[in-house]
BALUM-800781 format. One line per field, with one value per residue (C-alpha): residue number from 1; x, y, z. Coordinates in Angstrom, 2 decimals. Layout:
nr <- (NUM,...)
px <- (X,...)
py <- (Y,...)
pz <- (Z,...)
This chain:
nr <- (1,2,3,4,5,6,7,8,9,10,11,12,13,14,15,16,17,18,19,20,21,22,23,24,25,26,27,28,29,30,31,32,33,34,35,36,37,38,39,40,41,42,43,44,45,46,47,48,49,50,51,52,53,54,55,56,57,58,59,60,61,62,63,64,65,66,67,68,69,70,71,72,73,74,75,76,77,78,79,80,81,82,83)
px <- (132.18,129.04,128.10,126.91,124.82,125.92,123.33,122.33,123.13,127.26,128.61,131.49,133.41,136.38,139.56,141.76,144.60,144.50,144.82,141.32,139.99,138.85,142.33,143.57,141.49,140.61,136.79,134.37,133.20,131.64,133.99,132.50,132.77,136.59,137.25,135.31,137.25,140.67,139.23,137.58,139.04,135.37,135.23,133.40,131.40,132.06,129.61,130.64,130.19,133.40,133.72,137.04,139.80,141.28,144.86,146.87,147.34,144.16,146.00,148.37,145.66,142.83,139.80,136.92,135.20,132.02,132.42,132.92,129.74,127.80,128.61,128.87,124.67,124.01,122.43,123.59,123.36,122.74,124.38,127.36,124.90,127.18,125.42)
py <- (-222.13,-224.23,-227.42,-229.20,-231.91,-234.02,-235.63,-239.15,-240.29,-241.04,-238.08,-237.45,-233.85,-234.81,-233.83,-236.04,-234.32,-236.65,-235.77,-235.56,-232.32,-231.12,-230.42,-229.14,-225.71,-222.52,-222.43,-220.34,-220.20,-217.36,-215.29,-215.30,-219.55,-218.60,-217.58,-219.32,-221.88,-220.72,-219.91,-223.14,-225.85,-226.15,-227.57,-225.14,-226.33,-224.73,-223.48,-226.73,-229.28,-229.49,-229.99,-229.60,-227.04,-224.73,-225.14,-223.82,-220.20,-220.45,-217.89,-220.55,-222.55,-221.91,-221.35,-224.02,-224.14,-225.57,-222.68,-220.19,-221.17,-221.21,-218.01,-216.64,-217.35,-215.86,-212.65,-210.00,-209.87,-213.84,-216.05,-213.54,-210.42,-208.51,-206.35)
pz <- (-6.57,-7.52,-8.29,-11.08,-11.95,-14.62,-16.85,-16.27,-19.89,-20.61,-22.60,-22.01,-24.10,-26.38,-25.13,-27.33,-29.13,-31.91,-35.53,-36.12,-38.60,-35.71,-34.23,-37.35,-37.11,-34.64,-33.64,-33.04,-29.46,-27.13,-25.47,-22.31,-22.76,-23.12,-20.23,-18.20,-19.94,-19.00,-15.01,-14.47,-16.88,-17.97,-21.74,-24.53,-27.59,-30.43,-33.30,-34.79,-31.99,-31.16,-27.24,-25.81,-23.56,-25.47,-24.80,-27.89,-29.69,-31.82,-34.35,-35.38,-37.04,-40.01,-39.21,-38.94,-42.55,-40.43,-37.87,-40.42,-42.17,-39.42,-37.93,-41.44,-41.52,-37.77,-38.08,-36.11,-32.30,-32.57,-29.58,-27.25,-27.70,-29.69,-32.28)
């Protein structure tokens, strides 16, 4: 186990589970991030900003238009290293 320094400034990840557009949709995140995730509790950012836990069947839910566009204009081997 490590530790971690948190930044001096107050952010703080968003971890509602409000009705927000954000909580309507599946994002995109590295897969690696994932399960780090699911070990640790540690929140992941998705392409679109989104910070949170992923705590739900992400198949149940459409994907992220913002996501999608974003990862839609990565070119190939851009971000997890898959080519």
């Amino acid at each position: 186990m490590s530790t971690k320094i948190l930044p001096d400034s107050d952010v703080r990840p968003d971890l509602s589970h409000g009705d927000g557009d954000h909580e309507r949709f599946a994002h995109y995140v590295q897969k690696a991030k994932i399960t780090e995730s699911a070990v640790t509790g540690t929140p992941v950012i998705a392409l679109c900003g989104k910070v949170w836990v992923p705590n739900r069947d992400p198949s149940k839910y459409p994907i992220c238009p913002e996501c999608k566009e974003i990862y839609d204009g990565l070119q190939p081997g851009d971000g997890d290293g898959q080519e």
